[in-house]
C-alpha positions, 0 to 999 in steps of 0.5 A: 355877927354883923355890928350895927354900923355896918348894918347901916352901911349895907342899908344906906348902900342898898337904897342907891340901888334905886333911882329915887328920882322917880319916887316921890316924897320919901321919907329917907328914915323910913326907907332905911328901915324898911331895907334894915329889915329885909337884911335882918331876913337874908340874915336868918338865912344862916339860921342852923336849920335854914342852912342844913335844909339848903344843904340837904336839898342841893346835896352839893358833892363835898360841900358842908351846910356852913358853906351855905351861909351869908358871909361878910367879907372885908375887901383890900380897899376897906369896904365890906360885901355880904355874900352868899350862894344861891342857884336859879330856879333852884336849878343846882346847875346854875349856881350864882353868888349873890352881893350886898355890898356896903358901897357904890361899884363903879365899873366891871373891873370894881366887881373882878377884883372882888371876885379874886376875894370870894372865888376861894370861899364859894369854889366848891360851888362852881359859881357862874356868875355874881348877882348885883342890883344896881341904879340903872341911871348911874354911869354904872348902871348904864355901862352894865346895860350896855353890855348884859341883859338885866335879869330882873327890874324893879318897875315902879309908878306913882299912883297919883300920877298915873291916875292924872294921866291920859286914860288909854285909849281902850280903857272904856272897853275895860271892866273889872269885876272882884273875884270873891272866891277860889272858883276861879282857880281852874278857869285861870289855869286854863288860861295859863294851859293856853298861853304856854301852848302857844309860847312853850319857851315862857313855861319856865320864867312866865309859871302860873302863880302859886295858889298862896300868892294868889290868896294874898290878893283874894283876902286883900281884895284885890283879885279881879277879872278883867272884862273886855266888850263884856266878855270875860278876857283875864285875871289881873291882882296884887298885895297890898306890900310897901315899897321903901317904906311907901304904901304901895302895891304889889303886882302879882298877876295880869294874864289876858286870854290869847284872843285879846292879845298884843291889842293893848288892852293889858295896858287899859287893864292895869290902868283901870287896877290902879284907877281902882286903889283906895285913897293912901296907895301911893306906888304901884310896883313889881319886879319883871323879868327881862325876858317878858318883854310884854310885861314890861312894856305894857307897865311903861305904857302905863307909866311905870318906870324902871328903878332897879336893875339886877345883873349877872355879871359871868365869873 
């Protein structure tokens, strides 16, 4: 079990992960809570049944389901770290120790000197490396990124303001049409088929989206086609999930056919998304894998800014 005030210490700490220059007017309370819940969720990982089903799964030679557990450890310099095994892609070769810790790191060697605490606890593991999330814009966030690749960013934009921004340029080109039923499905596969044709090494980071999240955006009502010159050219969605506490959107699909590619209209396409949020949408938001390097541009160019970064710092 984990007390309450070391609950609102791993909270308050999580939320200097995010550079919250670039998110107006937040209600920090409200924040909190929001981030207070997402802890109580990691924490019903160490659920009974949650932990034996993670164990017969991955089938670990020696290991026990309570290895699987989310663990609090107290590190030599009196702060804490929530820690836990997980493994990429649910890949059990590349197995990681996931890190919520109560405290700001401040350099690699904050990291290393924790890890000599958490090796012997996850050894059976074999683990490759440690997963943190960081502020990019702090001295150690910016250290990070001069040395490793994040795996994942948080990309975040107003709504407000993007919506007061200079219209791109191909935006008159761009129409969105709601998609009303699951018709589309076979039409959006197809795209992906082609897609992953053409860039084979994407098929595994850059999948089709399940069906279920797909759903979300259908009974949200926000899953359109994307039309270009009045042909049909894509599929752009999202679900309607708040961010710090901060009405918003989520991203969950933009995917344009090949023959519209690398043109900028991905960008036209996610402005004229946003341009269609009802009044009390104030972020548009997704985590993007830093591989998809297209992706990330296109949300920059529309005025997007990345928040939060995660690394995986080798052990």
């Amino acid at each position: 079990m984990i007390d309450i005030e070391t609950k609102k210490q791993l909270a308050n700490a999580a939320l200097k992960t995010f550079d919250l220059n670039n998110i107006e007017n937040l209600d920090v309370n409200a924040a909190i809570s929001t981030i207070e819940i997402e802890l109580e969720k990691r924490l019903q990982l160490n659920d009974p049944q949650t932990l034996n089903r993670r164990h017969n799964f991955f089938k670990v030679p020696g290991s026990v389901s309570s290895d699987y557990e989310e663990r609090l450890f107290n590190l030599s310099s009196g702060k804490s770290v929530l820690a836990g095994i997980r493994h990429v892609g649910g890949n059990i070769d590349k197995p990681f120790i996931s890190l919520w810790s109560d405290h700001d790191f401040e350099n690699l060697g904050d990291l290393k000197k924790m890890y000599i605490t958490l090796k012997n606890e996850f050894k059976i593991f074999s683990p490759k490396h440690l997963s943190v999330w960081v502020n990019p814009n702090t001295r150690f966030g910016i250290d990070l990124g001069s040395t490793l690749t994040p795996s994942l960013r948080y990309v975040v934009g107003s709504v407000k303001k993007i919506k007061s921004s200079q219209i791109p340029v191909l935006r008159e080109k761009v129409n969105l049409t709601s998609v009303e039923d699951n018709t589309y499905r076979g039409w959006y596969e197809d795209l992906y088929k082609d897609f992953h044709s053409k860039y084979s090494e994407m098929a595994d980071w850059v999948p089709v989206n399940d069906k279920e999240d797909m759903e979300i955006c259908l009974k949200d009502k926000l899953l359109f086609f994307i039309y270009i010159d009045n042909k049909k050219a894509g599929l752009i969605g999202g679900r309607r999930e708040n961010l710090l506490g901060k009405a918003g959107v989520y991203f969950t699909e933009i995917v344009i056919s090949s023959e519209f590619k690398g043109k900028g209209y991905a960008a036209a396409a996610q402005r004229a998304f946003i341009d269609s949020l009802p009044e009390g949408m104030d972020l548009v938001w997704g985590t993007i894998d830093s591989r998809n390097i297209s992706s990330t541009k296109t949300a920059l160019r529309v005025g997007r800014e990345v928040v939060r970064s995660e690394f995986f710092v080798p052990v």
